[in-house]
C-alpha positions in Angstrom: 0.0 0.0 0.0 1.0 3.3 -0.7 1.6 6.0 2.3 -1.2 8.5 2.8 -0.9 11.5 0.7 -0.3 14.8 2.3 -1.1 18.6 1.2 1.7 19.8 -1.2 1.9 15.7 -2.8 1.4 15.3 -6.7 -1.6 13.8 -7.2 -1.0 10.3 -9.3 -3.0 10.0 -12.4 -4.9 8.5 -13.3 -7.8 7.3 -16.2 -10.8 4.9 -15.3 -14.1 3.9 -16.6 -17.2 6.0 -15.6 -20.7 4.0 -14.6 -21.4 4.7 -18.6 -17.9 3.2 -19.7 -16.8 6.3 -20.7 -12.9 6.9 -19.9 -12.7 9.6 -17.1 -8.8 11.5 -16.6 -7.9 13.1 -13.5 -6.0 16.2 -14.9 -5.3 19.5 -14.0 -8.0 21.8 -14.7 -7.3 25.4 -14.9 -9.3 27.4 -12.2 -11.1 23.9 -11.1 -10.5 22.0 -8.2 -11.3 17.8 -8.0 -13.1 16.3 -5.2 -12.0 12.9 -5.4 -13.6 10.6 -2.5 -13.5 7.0 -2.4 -16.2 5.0 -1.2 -16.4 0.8 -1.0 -19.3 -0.1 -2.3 -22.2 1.0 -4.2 -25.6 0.8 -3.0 -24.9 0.1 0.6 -26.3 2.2 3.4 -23.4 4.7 4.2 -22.0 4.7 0.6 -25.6 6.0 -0.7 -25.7 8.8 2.7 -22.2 10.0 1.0 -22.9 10.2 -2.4 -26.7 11.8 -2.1 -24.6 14.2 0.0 -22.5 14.7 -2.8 -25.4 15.1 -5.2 -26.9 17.4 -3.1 -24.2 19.4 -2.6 -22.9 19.0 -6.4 -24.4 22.8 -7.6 -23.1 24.7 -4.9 -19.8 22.9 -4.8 -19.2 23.3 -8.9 -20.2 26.7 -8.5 -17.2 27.4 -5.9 -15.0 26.1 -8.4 -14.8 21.9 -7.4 -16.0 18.8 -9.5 -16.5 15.6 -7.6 -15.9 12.2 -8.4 -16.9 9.0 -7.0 -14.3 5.8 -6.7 -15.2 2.8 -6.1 -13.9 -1.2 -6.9 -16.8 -1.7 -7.9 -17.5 -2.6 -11.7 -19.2 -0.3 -14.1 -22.3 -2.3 -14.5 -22.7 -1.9 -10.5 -22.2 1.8 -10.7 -24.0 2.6 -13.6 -27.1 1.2 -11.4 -26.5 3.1 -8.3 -26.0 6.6 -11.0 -29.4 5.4 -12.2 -31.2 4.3 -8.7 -29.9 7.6 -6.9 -30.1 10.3 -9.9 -25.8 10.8 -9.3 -24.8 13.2 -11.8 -21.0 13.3 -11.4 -19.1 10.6 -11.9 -18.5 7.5 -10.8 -15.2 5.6 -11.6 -14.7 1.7 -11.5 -11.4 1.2 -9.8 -11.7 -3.0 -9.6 -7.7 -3.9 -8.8 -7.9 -0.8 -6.6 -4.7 0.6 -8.1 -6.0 4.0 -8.1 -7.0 3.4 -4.1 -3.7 2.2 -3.7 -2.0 5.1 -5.3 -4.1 7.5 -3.1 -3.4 5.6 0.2 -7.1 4.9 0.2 -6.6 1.0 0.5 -4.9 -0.8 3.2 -5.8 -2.8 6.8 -9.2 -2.4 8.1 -10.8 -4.1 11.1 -14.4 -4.9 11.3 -16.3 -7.2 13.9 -12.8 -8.2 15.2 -11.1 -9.4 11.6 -8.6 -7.6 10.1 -8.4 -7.6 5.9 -7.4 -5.3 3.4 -10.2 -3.3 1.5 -11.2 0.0 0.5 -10.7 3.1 3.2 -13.3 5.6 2.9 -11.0 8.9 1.9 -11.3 12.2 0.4 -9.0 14.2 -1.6 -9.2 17.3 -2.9 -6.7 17.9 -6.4 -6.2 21.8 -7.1 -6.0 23.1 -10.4 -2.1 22.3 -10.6 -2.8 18.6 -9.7 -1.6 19.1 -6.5 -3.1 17.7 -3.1 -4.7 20.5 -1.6 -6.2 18.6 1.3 -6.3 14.4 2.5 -8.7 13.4 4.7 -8.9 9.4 5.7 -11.0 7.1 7.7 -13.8 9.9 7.1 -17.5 9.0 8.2 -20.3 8.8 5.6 -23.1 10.5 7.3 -21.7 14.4 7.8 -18.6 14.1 5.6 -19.7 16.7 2.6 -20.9 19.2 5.6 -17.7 18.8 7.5 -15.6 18.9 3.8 -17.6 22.1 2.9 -16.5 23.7 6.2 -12.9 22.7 6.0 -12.7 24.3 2.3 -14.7 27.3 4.0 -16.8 27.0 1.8 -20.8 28.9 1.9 -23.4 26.4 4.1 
């Protein structure tokens, strides 16, 4: 696994299918900033919370300058249902040998009703327009994290 990435890191690139199959690049974007969160698994409880958060939030984020986008191991058949089931309109990348997660720190050792295994860790980072990590959070909670994201960018309620 990769070490957690810090503010000031390059971001690594990367290119992965969208929940349409559509190639999606993470590059730098000239006056945009990239939400990238990763999430493990579509269509359960606390991975739905986050991403209608997202949704919800989507305009008002945008309009202060940051896309999102959603990663996942899931495959794109998976998340082109949970786009379709939750009307998600940013999108959502199939990251299957978690390469990308890896890259981002966002997969390692979790523990969970006493086992320990490696899966996804749920993670935000935000890319500024040079492709440079302009904040890291890990280990962030579903329910409240776009809220408490929002606030940390000072960003408008």
């Amino acid at each position: 696994m990769a070490d957690k990435l810090v503010t000031g890191d390059e971001a690594p690139a990367f290119t992965l299918k969208d929940s349409a199959g559509k190639e999606v690049s993470l590059a730098p974007r000239p006056g945009r900033h990239t939400i990238v969160y990763f999430y493990p698994a579509a269509s359960t409880p606390g991975c739905t919370k986050e991403a209608c958060d997202f949704r919800d939030s989507l305009a008002s984020l945008q309009s202060s300058g940051y896309d999102v986008l959603g990663i996942s191991p899931d495959p794109v058949e998976k998340l082109a249902k949970f786009a379709a089931q939750e009307s998600l309109s940013f999108p959502l990348l199939s990251d299957e040998d978690h390469a990308v997660a890896e890259a981002y720190g966002a997969w390692g050792e979790k523990k969970n009703y006493g086992k320990t295994y490696q899966g996804l860790i749920r993670s935000t980072i935000v890319v500024d327009s040079d492709g440079k990590v302009a904040l890291a959070q890990y280990n962030v909670r579903a329910t409240g994290h776009v809220a408490k994201l929002r606030r940390d960018l000072k960003l408008e309620a």
